[in-house]
C-alpha positions, 0 to 999 in steps of 0.5 A: 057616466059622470066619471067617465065624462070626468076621465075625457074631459081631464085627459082633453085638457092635459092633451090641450096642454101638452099641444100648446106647449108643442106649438109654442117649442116650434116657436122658440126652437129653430130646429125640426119645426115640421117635426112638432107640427106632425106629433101635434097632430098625433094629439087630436088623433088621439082624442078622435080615437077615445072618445069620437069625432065630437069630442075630437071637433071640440077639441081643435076648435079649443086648442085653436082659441087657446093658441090664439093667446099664445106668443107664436106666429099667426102665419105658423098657426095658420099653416098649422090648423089648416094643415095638421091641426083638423088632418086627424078629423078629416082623415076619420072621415075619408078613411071610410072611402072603400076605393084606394084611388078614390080616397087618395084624390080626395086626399089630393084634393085636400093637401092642394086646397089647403097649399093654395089656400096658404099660399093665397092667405101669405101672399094677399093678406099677409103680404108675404110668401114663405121663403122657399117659394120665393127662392124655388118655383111654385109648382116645384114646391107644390109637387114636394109638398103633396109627397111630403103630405103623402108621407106624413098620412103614411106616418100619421096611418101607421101612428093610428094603427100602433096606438089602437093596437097598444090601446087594446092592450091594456 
C-alpha cells in the first residue's frame, strides 16, 4: 500500500513539474501559446485516469497554488484554470451523461459560463479586454470559441482514449 501511495505521489509531482514548465513556455514563447494550454490539460487528465478524480482535484488545486509563484501573467492563468486546468475533472463527471444532446448542452453550458466569466473578470477587475474582442464582435468571438472548445473536447476524447488503450498495454 504505502509503495503504491509512494509511486502517485512521485508521478503527481513530476507531472506538476512538467506542467509548470508548460505554463511558464507559454509565457515566454510567443508562438502556439493555445497549444501549451491544451497539452497542459492532457496532464490532469492523466492523473484522473491513474489514480481518480480525488487525487486529479488535489492536483489542480497544487498546480494552481504553485503557479501563483510563477513569473507568468495572471490574466493567462486565469483563463488557463478556468478553462483547461479543471476541463479534464469536469469532463469525468459529464461524460457520465447517457444522452448525447444532453451532455453536449452541458458542456455548452460549461464553455459559455466560463467565456463570460473571463470575459466579465478582464473587463471589470482587470480593466481590460482580450485584443481580439476588441478588434471582432463579441459574439463573433464567442461562436468561434464554442467551436474551437468543441474541438479541443474532441481532441482531448481522442487523447483519453489513446492513453487507456496504450495504458492497458502495459
Amino acid at each position: 500500500m504505502m509503495k503504491e501511495s509512494s509511486k502517485r505521489l512521485a508521478k503527481s509531482g513530476i507531472m506538476l513539474a512538467i506542467l509548470m514548465v508548460l505554463l511558464y513556455l507559454k509565457t515566454i514563447l510567443n508562438v502556439y501559446q493555445i497549444a501549451f494550454y491544451f497539452i497542459a490539460s492532457l496532464i490532469p487528465m492523466i492523473i484522473i485516469s491513474d489514480s481518480g478524480y480525488k487525487e486529479g482535484i488535489k492536483f489542480i488545486i497544487a498546480s494552481f497554488v504553485l503557479s501563483l509563484v510563477l513569473p507568468v501573467e495572471k490574466l493567462s492563468l486565469l483563463l488557463f484554470y478556468t478553462l483547461f486546468g479543471i476541463y479534464p475533472l469536469i469532463k469525468y463527471f459529464v461524460e457520465k451523461i447517457k444522452s448525447l444532446i444532453v451532455l453536449n448542452l452541458v458542456k455548452l453550458v460549461y464553455i459559455s459560463l466560463v467565456f463570460f466569466l473571463n470575459y466579465y473578470l478582464a473587463s471589470m477587475f482587470l480593466n481590460i479586454l482580450p485584443k481580439i474582442m476588441l478588434e471582432y464582435n463579441m459574439w463573433l468571438v464567442f461562436g468561434l470559441t464554442v467551436i474551437a472548445f468543441f474541438l479541443y473536447d474532441y481532441a482531448l476524447t481522442r487523447f483519453f482514449t489513446y492513453y487507456q488503450k496504450r495504458k492497458k498495454g502495459f
